[in-house]
C-alpha positions as CSV (number, residue, x, y, z in Angstrom):
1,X,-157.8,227.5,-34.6
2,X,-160.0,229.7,-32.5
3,X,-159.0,233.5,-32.5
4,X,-157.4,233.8,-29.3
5,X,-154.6,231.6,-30.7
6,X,-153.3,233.2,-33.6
7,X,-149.7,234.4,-33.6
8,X,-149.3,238.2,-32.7
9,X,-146.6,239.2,-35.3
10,X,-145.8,238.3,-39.1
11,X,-147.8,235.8,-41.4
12,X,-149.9,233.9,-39.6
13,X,-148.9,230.8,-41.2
14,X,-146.3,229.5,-44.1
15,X,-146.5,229.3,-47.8
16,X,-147.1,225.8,-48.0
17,X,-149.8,226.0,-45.2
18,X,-151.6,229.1,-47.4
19,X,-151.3,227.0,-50.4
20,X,-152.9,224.1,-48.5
21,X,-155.6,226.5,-46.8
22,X,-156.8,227.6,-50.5
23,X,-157.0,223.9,-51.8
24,X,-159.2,222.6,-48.7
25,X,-160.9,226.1,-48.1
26,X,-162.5,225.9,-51.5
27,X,-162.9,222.3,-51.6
28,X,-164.8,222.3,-48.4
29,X,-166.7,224.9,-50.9
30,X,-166.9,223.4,-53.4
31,X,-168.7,219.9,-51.8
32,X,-171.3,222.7,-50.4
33,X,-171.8,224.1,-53.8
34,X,-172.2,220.2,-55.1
35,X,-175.1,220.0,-52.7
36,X,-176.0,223.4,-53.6
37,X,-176.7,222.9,-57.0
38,X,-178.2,219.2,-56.2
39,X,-181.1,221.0,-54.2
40,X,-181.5,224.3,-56.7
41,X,-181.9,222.1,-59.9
42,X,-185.3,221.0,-58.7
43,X,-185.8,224.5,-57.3
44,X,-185.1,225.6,-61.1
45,X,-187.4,223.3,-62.4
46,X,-190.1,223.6,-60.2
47,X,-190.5,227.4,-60.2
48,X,-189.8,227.1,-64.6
49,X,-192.3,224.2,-64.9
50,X,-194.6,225.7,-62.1
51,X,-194.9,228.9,-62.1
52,X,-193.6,230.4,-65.3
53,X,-191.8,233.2,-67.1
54,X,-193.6,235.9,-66.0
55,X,-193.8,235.0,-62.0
56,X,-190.1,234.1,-62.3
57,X,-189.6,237.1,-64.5
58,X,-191.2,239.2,-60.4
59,X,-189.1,236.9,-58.6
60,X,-185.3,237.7,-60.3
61,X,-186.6,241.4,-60.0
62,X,-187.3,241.1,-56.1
63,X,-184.4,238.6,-55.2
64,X,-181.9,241.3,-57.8
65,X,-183.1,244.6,-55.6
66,X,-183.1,243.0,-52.2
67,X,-179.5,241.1,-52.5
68,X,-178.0,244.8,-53.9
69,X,-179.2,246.3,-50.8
70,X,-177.6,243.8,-48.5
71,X,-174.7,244.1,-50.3
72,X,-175.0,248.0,-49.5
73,X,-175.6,247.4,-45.6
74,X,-172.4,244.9,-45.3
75,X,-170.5,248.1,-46.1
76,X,-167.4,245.9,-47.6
77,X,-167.0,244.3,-44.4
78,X,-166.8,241.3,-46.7
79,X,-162.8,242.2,-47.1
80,X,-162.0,244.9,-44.9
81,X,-162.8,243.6,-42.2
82,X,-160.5,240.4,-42.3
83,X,-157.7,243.3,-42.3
84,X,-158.9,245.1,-39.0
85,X,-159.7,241.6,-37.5
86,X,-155.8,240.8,-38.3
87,X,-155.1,243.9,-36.5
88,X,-157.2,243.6,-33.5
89,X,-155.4,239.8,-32.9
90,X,-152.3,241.2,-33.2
91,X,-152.7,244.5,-30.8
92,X,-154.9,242.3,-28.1
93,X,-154.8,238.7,-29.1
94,X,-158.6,238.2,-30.1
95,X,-160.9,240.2,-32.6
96,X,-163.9,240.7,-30.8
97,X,-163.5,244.4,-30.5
98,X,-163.9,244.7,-35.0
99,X,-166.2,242.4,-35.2
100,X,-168.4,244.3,-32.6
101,X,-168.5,246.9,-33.8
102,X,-168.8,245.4,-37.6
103,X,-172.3,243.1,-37.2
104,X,-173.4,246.8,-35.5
105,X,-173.0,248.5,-38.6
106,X,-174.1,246.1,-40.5
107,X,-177.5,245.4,-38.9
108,X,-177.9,249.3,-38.5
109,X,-177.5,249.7,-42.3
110,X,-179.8,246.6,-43.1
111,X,-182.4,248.0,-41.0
112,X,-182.7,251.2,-42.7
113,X,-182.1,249.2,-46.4
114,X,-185.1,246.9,-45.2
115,X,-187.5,249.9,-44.3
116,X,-186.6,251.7,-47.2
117,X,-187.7,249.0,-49.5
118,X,-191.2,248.2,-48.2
119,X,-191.6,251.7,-47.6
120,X,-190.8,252.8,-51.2
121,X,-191.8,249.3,-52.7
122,X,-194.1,251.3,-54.7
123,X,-192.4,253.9,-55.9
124,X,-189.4,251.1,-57.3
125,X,-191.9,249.1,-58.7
126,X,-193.1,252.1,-60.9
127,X,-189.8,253.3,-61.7
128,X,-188.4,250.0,-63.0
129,X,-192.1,249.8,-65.0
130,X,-192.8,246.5,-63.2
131,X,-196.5,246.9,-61.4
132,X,-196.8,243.5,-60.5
133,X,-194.0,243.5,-58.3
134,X,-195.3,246.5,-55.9
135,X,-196.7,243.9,-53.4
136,X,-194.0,241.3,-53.9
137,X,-191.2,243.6,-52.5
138,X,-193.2,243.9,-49.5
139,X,-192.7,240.1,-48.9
140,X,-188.8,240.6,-50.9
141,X,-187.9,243.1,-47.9
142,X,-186.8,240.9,-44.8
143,X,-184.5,239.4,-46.7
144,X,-182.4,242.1,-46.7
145,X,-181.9,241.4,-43.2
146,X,-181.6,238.0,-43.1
147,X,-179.0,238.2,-46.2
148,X,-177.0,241.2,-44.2
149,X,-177.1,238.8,-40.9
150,X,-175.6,235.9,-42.7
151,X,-173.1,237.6,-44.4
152,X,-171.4,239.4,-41.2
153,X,-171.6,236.4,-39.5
154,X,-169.8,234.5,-41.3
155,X,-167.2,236.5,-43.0
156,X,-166.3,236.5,-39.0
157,X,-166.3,232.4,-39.0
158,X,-164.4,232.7,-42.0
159,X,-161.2,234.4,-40.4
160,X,-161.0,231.2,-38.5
161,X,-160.4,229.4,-42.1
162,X,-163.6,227.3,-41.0
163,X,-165.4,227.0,-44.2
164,X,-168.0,224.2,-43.6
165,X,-170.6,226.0,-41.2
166,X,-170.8,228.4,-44.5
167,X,-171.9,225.1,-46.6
168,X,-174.0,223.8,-43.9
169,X,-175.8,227.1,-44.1
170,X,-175.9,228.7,-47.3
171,X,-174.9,225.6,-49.5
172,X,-177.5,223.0,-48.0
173,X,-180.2,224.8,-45.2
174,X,-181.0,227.8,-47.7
175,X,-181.4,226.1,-51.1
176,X,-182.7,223.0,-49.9
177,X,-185.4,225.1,-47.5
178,X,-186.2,227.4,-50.8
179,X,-187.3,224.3,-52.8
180,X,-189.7,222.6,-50.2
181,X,-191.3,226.2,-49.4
182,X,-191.8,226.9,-52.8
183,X,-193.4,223.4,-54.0
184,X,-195.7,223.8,-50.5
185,X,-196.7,227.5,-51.0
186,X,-197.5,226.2,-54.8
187,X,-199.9,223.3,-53.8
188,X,-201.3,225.9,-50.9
189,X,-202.3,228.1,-53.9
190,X,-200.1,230.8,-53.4
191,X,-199.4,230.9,-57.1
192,X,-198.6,234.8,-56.7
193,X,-196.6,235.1,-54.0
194,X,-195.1,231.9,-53.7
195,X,-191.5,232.1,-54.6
196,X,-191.1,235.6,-52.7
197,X,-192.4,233.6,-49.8
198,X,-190.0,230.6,-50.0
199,X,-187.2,233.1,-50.6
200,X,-187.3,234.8,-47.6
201,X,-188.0,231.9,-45.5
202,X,-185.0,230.3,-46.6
203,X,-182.8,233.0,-46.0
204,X,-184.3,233.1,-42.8
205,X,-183.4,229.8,-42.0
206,X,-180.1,230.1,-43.0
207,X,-179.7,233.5,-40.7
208,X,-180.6,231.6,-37.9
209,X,-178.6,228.4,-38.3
210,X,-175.3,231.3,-39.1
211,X,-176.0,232.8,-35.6
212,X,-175.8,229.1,-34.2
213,X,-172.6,228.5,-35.8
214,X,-171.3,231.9,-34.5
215,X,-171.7,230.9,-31.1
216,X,-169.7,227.8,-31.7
217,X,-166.7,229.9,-33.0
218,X,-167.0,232.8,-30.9
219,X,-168.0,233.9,-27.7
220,X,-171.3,235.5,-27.6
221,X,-171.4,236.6,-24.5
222,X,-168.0,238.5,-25.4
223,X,-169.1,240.1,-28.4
224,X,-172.3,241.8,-26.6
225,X,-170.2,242.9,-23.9
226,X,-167.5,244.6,-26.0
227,X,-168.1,248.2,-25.6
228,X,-168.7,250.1,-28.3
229,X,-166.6,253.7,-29.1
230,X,-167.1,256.1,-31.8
231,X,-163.6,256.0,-32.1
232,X,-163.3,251.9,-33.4
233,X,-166.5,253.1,-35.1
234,X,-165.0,256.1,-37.0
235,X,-162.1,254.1,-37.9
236,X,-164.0,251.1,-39.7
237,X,-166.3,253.2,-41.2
238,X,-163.2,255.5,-42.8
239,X,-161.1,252.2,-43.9
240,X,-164.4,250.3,-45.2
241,X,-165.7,253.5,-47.1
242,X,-163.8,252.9,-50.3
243,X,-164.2,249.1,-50.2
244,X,-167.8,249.9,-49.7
245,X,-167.9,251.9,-52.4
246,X,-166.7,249.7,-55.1
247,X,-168.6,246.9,-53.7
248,X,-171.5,249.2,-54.3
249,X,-171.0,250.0,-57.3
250,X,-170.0,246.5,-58.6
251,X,-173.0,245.3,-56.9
252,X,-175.2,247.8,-59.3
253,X,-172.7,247.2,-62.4
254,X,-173.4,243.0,-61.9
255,X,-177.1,243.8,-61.6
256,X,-177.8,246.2,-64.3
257,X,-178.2,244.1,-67.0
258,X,-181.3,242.8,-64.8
259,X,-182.4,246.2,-63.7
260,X,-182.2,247.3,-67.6
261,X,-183.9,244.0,-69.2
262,X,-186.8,244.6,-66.6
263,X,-187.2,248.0,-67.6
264,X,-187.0,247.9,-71.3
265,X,-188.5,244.5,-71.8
266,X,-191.6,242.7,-71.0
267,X,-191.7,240.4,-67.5
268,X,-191.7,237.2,-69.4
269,X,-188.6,238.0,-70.8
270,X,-187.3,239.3,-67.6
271,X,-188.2,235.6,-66.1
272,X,-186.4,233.9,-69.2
273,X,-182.9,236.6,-68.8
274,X,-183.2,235.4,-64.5
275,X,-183.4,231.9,-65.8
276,X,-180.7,231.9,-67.5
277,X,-179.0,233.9,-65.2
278,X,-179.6,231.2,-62.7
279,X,-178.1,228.4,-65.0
280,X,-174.7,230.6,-65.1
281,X,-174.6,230.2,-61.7
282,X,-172.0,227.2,-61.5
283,X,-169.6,229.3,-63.2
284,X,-169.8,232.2,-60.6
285,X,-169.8,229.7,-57.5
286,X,-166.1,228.4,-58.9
287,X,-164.9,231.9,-58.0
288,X,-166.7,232.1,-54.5
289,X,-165.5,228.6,-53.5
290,X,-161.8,230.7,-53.1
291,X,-163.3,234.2,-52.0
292,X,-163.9,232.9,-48.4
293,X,-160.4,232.0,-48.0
294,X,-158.6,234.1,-50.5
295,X,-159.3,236.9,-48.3
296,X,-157.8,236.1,-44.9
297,X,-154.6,234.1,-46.7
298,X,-154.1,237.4,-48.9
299,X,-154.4,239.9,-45.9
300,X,-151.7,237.7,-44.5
301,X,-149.5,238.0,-46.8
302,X,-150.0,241.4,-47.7
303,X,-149.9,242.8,-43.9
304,X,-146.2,240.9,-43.7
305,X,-144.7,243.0,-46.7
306,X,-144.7,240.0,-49.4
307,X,-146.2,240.9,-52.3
308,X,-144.2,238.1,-54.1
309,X,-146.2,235.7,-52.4
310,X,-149.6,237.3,-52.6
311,X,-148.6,237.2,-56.0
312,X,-148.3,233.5,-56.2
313,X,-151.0,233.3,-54.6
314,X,-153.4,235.4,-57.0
315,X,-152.0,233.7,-60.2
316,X,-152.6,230.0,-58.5
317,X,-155.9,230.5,-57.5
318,X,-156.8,232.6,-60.9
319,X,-155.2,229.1,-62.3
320,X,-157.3,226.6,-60.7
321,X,-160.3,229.1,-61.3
322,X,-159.7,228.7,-65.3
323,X,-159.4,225.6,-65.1
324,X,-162.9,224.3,-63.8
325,X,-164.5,227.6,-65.5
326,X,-163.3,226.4,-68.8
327,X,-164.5,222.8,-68.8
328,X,-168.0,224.7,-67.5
329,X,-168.2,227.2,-70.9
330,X,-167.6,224.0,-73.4
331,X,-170.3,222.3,-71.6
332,X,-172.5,225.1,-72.0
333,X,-171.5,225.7,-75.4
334,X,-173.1,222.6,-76.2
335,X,-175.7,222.5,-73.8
336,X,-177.6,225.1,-72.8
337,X,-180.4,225.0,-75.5
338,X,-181.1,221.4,-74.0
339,X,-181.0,222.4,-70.3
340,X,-183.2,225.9,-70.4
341,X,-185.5,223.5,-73.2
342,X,-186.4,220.9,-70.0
343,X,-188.4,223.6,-68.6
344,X,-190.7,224.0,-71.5
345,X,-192.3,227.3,-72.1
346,X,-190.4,230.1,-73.6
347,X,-187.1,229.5,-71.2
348,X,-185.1,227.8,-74.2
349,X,-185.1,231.5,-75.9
350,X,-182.5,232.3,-73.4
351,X,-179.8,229.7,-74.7
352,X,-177.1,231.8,-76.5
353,X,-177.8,234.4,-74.1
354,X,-176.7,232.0,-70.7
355,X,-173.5,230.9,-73.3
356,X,-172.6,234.7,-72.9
357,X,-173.2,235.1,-69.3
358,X,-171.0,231.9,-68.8
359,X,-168.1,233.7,-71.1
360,X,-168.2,236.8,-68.7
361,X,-168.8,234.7,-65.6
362,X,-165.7,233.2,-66.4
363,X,-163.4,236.0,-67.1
364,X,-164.7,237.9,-63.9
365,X,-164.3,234.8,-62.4
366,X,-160.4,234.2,-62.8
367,X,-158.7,237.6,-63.4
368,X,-161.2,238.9,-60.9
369,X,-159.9,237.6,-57.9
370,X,-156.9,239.9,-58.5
371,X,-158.8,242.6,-57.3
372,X,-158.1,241.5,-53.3
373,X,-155.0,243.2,-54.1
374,X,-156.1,246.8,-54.0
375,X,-159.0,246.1,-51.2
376,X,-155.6,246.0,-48.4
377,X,-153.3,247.9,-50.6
378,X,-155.1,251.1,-52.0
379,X,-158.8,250.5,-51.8
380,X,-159.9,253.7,-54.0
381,X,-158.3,251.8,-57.1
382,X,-161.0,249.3,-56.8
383,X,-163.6,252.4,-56.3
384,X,-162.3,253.6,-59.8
385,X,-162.7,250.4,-61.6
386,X,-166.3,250.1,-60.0
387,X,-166.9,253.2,-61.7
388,X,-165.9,252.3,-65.1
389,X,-167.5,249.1,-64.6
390,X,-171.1,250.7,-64.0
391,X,-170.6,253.2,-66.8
392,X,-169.5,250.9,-69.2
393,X,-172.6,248.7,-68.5
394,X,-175.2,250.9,-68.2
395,X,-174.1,252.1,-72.1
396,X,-173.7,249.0,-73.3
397,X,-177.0,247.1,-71.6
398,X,-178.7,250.1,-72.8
399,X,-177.5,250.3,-76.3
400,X,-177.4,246.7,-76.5
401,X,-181.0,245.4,-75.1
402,X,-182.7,247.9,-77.4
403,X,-181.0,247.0,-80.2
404,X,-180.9,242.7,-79.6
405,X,-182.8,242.1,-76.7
406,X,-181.4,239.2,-74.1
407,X,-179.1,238.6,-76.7
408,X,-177.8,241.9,-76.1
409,X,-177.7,242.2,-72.6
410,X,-175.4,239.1,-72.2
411,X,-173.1,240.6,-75.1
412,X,-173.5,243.4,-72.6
413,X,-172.0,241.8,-69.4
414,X,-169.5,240.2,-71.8
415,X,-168.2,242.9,-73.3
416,X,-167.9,245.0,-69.6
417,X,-166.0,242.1,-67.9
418,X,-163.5,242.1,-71.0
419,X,-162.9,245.7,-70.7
420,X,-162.7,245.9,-66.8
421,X,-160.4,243.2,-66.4
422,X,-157.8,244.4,-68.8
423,X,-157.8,247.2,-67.0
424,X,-157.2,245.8,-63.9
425,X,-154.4,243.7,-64.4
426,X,-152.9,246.7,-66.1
427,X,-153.2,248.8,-62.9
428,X,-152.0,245.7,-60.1
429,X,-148.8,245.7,-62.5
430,X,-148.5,249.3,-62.6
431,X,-149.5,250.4,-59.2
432,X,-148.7,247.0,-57.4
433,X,-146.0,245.4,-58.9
434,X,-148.2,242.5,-59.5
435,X,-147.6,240.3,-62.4
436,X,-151.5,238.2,-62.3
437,X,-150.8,237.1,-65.8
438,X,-149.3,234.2,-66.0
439,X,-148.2,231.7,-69.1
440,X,-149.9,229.0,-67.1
441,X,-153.0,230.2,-67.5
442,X,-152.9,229.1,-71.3
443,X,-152.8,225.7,-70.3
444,X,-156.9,225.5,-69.5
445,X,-157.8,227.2,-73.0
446,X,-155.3,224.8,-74.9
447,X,-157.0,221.6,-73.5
448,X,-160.3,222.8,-74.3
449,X,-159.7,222.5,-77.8
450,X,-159.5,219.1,-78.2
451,X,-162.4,218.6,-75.4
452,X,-164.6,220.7,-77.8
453,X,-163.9,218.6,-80.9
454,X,-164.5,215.7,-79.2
455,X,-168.1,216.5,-78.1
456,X,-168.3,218.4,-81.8
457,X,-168.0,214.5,-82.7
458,X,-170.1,213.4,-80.4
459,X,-172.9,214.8,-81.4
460,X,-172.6,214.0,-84.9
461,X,-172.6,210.2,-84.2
462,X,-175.3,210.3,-81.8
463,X,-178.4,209.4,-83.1
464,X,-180.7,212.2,-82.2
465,X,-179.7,214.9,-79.2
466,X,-180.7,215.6,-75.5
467,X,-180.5,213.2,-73.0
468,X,-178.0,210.3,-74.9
469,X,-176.3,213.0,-76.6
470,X,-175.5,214.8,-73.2
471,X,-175.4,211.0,-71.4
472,X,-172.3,210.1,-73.6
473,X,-170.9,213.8,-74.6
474,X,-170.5,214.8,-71.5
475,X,-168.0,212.1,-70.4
476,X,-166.3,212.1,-73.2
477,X,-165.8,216.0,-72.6
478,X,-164.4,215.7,-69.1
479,X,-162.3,212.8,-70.3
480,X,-160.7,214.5,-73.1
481,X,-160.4,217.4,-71.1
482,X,-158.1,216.0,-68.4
483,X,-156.5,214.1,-70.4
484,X,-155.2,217.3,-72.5
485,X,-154.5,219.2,-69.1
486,X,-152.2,216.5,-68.0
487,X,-150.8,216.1,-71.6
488,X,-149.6,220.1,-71.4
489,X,-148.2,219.2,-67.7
490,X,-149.1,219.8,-64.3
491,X,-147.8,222.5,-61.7
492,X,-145.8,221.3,-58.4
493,X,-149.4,222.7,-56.6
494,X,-151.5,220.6,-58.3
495,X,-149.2,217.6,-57.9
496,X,-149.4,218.0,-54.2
497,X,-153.1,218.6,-54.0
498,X,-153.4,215.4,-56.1
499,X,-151.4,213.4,-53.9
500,X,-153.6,214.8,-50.8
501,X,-156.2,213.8,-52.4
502,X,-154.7,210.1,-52.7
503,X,-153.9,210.3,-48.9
504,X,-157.0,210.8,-47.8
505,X,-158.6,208.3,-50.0
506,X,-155.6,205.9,-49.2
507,X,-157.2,206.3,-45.5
């Protein structure tokens, strides 16, 4: 559906037609997050088994500071601007005009973020106490660009509910691009620099191939000749502000646990925190398989005045959320000393603290998607909780990492994403009328009791652990897993999704 032929009054589409949109938005996700994590395993093991803790420790450091300032220069245009785009095709027919004047601010603000960095680089390598990252951030730098770029782009692509030239991009160019560079920069003898240099490349890559996939979407030509006024300006800068300021500072509050361990702790340890880090990254991909399209299908629903709806909507996708999350924390549970111990050194020290990160990973990751309701409803709620959220981790990553080291900074993050989303299902009942609790969501939790047992057993007959242990737990867990969802029931949703599913492979 290109832009120019989206209806000009109500919901865009019907229930059923959201409901479906979620399911294949975040499945066409979800395939680019399978080949995702097929191409960053090796990348994983390559940069553990080549180049360390401590370079790995300089690399998290770079890629943390660089990604928080792109996520300063998209100014939450991630969200807000589906909302003005849903305007703009309503009052004219097409969006051009927002997203205009969007990628402008956005490239202006990554710009400055990108000469700020490699102008300062020394100046935030001593304050963080990390000298042997001054010249790295000098390579780090242009990714802030290329990251900023991206984004825009496809946030724009993704009002179209087009999800696969995201995948092609991000879920297969970038990660597959970062492994290659960093093996060949490795062999060239680039031991130093190596992983700085195959992380900007990549991103790189991945800019230009989300330029190419613009133009297939959108007209280019259109979007260069819309002009630009203060007056559009002033007006996404005003309704962006507040979403840009809790994206800020949930930007700093997700990466000051990182900021923290790599100022209170040596670099090794920093490299073994980002390793694990890295390894909890299946859990937080579950949550942005649905961002992309959550978004647009919320802002529907919202900007047509029913909340009853956008409520379904929020409690189904928190649903489906819980449900893969869970199934990822048992594995974990079990797991992770055997994983982060495949890459030798001192990584396996990080195993209870990657259980922890999963355990937050996974409540931000289902009740967190509730917080699209205040981004169109009343945007400073979310500034608020931001607030709270950074407070409450700075005290506790500093308290905590002092006391218990990595241990502490995951009980840390866990900890902060308990208290922050209490409180914001509190205030989207209070404030929104938005009931995102649901009994349904027990349902997950239940049949990972039984899952858990069964591996519990597993291991105890299993001769020995590691590989057979994981080779025959691991079924087992999935089996027993789905066999206990389906025992508790299955929702009229999931049913239909099923019996897509069965179409399509009937076909």
């Amino acid at each position: 559906m290109s832009p120019s032929q989206k209806g000009a009054h109500g919901p865009r589409t019907t229930s059923e037609t959201d409901t479906s949109d979620l399911a294949r938005g975040a499945g066409v996700n979800y395939v680019g997050y399978v080949a995702r994590l097929g191409s960053r395993v090796p990348f994983l093991m390559f940069a553990g088994l080549l180049y360390g803790e401590t370079r790995f420790g300089v690399y998290t450091f770079g890629i943390t500071l660089v990604e928080t300032v792109a996520a300063i220069s998209l100014f939450g245009m991630r969200q807000s601007l589906y909302k003005l785009m849903s305007d703009e095709v309503a009052e004219r027919g097409h969006a051009y005009r927002a997203i205009a004047h969007g990628v402008v601010l956005a490239l202006a603000a990554a710009v400055i973020g990108t000469l700020a960095v490699a102008a300062g680089s020394g100046v935030l390598a001593e304050v963080f106490r990390f000298p042997s990252a001054r010249g790295q951030l000098l390579i780090f730098s242009p990714a802030i660009l290329f990251i900023t770029l991206s984004d825009i782009l496809l946030v724009a692509i993704r009002f179209t509910r087009q999800m696969r030239f995201e995948v092609y991009a991000r879920s297969l160019a970038e990660p597959i691009t970062l492994t290659l560079v960093s093996v060949i920069t490795y062999v060239a003898g680039m031991r130093e620099y190596g992983l700085a240099v195959a992380y900007v490349t990549s991103l790189g890559v991945a800019a230009v191939l989300s330029v190419w996939f613009f133009c297939r979407v959108y007209s280019l030509r259109r979007c260069i000749r819309t002009r630009l006024e203060w007056r559009q300006m002033r007006r996404l800068v005003e309704f962006s502000a507040p979403t840009a300021g809790y994206d800020l500072l949930l930007k700093l509050a997700d990466k000051i646990d990182i900021f923290l361990v790599s100022y209170f702790l040596p670099t090794s340890a920093v490299g073994v925190y980002g390793m694990a880090r890295q390894f909890s990254t299946p859990t937080k991909k579950i949550r942005a398989g649905f961002e992309g399209i959550l978004g647009p299908v919320l802002a529907d629903s919202l900007a047509a005045g029913a909340p009853a709806r956008a409520q379904h909507q929020i409690v189904l996708v928190t649903r489906w959320i819980l449900t893969v999350e869970v199934l990822l924390v048992v594995f974990f549970a079990f797991y992770a000393g055997d994983l982060l111990g495949l890459l030798a050194g001192g990584f396996g020290a990080g195993a209870t603290t990657l259980v922890l990160l999963i355990l937050a990973d996974t409540i931000n990751g289902s009740l967190g998607v509730s917080e699209f309701a205040a981004v169109y409803l009343r945007p400073r709620v979310n500034v608020v909780l931001g607030g709270v959220t950074l407070l409450v981790g700075v005290v506790a990553n500093t308290v905590l990492i002092q006391a218990f080291g990595l241990e502490g900074a995951g009980t840390a993050v866990l900890l902060t994403a308990i208290l922050v989303n209490v409180v914001r299902v509190v205030v989207n009942k209070r404030s929104f009328g938005l009931v995102t609790i649901d009994v349904c969501l027990l349902k997950p939790i239940l049949a990972a009791v039984p899952a858990g047992a069964a591996v519990w057993f597993v291991q105890r007959i299993v001769p020995g652990t590691g590989a057979l242990d994981m080779l025959v737990g691991v079924p087992v867990l999935i089996a027993t897993y789905l066999i206990g969802l389906a025992a508790l029931g299955l929702e009229a949703e999931d049913h239909a999704q099923l019996e897509r599913v069965r179409a399509a492979f009937r076909k």
